[in-house]
C-alpha positions as CSV (number, residue, x, y, z in Angstrom):
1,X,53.7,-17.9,22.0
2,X,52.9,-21.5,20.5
3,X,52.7,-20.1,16.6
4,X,52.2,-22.8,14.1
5,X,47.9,-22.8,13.8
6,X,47.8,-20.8,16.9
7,X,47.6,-17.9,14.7
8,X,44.9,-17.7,11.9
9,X,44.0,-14.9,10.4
10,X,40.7,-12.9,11.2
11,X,37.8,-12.2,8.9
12,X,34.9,-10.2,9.0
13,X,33.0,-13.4,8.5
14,X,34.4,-14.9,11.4
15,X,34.5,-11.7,13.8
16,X,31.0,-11.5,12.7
17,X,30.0,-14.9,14.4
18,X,31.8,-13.9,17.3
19,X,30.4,-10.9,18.3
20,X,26.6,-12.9,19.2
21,X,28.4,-14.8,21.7
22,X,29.8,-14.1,25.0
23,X,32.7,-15.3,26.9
24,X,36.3,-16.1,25.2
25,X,35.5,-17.2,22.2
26,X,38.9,-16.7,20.4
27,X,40.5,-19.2,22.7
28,X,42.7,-17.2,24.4
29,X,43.4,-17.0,28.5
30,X,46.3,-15.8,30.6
31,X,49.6,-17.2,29.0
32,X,52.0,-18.4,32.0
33,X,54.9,-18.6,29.2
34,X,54.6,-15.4,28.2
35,X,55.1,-13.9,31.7
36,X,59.0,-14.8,30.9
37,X,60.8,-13.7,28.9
38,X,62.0,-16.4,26.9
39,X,58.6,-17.1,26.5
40,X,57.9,-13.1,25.2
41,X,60.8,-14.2,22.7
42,X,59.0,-16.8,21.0
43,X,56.2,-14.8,20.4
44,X,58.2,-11.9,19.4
45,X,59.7,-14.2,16.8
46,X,56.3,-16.0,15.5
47,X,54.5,-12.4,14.9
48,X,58.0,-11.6,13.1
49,X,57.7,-14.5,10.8
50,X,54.1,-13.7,10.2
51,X,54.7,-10.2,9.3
52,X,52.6,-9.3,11.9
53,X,53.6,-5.5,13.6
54,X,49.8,-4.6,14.8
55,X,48.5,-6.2,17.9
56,X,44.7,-5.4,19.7
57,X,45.1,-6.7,23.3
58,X,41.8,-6.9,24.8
59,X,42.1,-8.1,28.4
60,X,42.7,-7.1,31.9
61,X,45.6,-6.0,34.4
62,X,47.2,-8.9,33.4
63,X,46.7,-8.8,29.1
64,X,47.2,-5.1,29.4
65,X,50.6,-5.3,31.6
66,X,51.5,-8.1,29.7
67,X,51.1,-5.9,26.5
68,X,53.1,-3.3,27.7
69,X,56.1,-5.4,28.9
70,X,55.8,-6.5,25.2
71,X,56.1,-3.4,23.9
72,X,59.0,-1.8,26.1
73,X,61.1,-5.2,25.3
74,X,60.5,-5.6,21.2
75,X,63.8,-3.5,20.1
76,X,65.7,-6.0,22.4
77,X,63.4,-9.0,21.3
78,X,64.4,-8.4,17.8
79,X,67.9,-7.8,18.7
80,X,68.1,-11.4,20.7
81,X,66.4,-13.2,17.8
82,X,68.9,-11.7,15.2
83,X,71.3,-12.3,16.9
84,X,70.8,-15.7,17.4
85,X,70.0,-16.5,13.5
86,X,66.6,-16.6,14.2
87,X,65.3,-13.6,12.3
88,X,67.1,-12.0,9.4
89,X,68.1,-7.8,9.4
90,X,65.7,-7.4,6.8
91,X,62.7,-9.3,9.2
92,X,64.3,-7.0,12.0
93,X,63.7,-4.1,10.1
94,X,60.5,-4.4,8.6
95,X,59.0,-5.3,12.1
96,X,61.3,-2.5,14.2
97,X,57.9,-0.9,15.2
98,X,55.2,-3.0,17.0
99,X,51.6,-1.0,17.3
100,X,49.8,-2.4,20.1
101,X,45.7,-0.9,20.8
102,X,44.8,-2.3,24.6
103,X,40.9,-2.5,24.9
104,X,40.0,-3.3,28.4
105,X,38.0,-6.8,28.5
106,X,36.8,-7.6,32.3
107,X,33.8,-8.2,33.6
108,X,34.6,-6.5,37.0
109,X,33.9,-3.3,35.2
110,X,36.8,-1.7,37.5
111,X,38.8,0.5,35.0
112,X,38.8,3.9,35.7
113,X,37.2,6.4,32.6
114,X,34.9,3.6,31.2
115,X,31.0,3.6,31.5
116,X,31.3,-0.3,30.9
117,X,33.8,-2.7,30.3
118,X,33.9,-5.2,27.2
119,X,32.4,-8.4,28.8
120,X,30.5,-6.7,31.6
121,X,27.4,-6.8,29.8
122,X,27.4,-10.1,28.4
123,X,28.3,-11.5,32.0
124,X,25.6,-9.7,33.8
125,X,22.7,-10.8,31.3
126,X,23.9,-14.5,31.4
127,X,23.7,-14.0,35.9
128,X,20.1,-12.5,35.7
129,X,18.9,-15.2,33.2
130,X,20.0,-17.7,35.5
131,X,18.6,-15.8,38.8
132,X,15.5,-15.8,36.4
133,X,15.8,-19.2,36.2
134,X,16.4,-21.0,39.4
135,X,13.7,-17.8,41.5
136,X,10.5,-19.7,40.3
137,X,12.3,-23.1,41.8
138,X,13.2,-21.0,44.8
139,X,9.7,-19.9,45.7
140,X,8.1,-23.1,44.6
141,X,9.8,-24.9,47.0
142,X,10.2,-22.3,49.7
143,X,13.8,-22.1,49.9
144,X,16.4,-20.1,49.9
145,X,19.2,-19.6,46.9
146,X,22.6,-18.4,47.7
147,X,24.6,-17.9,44.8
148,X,28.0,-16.8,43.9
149,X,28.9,-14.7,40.7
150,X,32.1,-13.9,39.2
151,X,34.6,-10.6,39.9
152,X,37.6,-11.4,41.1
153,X,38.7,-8.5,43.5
154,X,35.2,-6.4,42.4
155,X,31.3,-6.7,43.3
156,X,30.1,-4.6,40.4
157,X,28.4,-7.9,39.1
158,X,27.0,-9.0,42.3
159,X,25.6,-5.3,43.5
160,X,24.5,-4.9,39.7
161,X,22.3,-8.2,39.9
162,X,21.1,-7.9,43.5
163,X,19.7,-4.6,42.4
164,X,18.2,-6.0,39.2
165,X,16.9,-9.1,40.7
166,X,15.4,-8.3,44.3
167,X,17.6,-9.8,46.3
168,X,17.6,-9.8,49.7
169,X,21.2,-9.7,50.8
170,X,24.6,-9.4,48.7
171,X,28.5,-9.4,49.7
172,X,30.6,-7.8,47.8
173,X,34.8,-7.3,48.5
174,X,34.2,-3.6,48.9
175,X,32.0,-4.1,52.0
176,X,32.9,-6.6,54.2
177,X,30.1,-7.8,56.1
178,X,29.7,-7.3,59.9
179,X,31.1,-9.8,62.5
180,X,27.7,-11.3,63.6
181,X,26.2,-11.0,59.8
182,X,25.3,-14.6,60.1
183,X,23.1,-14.1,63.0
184,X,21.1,-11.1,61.4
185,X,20.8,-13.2,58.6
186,X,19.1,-16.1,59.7
């Protein structure tokens, strides 16, 4: 959406660096400008001026909607943008078809007809090498740890690490606990 040095092009060099670490490491996050349309515009008319026509979404519901919106709008986009002198016909034509591949990246490991999600991995060993961590603190002071992890609407990370780690009790969305779960606790 922003263009300009927003958009740098990709080398094996660099995608090589990448793929040791985990988290967002290309910078990007949700986009609230691109949820409008005059937002979509502007990034329908940066990739245009780039040349570029291939896009690989990796993200969620959101990226992955997001993508699609972006896709059923870009013979309109185009239109808008020649219309209004931004682009030129030849521009328009040599970007009339934009290719988008969506690869689903959440660590909530909740889309259907994957064995694991891109992100899921990386996010569960960085949980249980912090449970490692703080459990020798834990015992050596006799107390008890609560901690929370992240999945939004989804406990496959917290279930996942309870399992791995021992733990003694876990919530997760999909089971609500009981009204007097605080009692049974303690």
């Amino acid at each position: 959406v922003d263009g300009g040095d927003h958009i740098r092009e990709a080398s094996w060099e660099s995608v090589s660096m990448m793929l040791q670490l985990g988290g967002t490491v290309i910078g990007s996050a949700r986009c609230k400008d691109f949820r409008d349309r005059e937002g979509r515009l502007r990034a329908a008319h940066n990739l245009v001026k780039r040349g570029i026509t291939n896009l690989c979404v990796i993200g969620g519901d959101g990226s992955l909607t997001g993508a699609d919106t972006f896709r059923s709008e870009w013979s309109d986009l185009l239109s808008d943008l020649q219309k209004a002198g931004k682009i030129t016909e030849e521009e328009a034509t040599k970007s009339s078809y934009l290719n988008i591949v969506g690869l689903v990246g959440s660590i909530d490991n909740d889309f259907c007809g994957t064995d694991m999600t891109i992100g899921t991995d990386s996010a569960l060993h960085r949980i249980i090498e912090i449970v490692d961590a703080i459990t020798t603190t834990a015992q050596s002071h006799q107390r008890t740890f609560v901690l929370e992890v992240m999945g939004r609407h989804c406990g496959y990370l917290a279930l996942v690490t309870s399992l791995s780690c021992g733990a003694d009790w876990v919530f997760i969305p999909e089971c609500p606990p009981d009204d007097d779960w605080e009692e049974h606790l303690c």
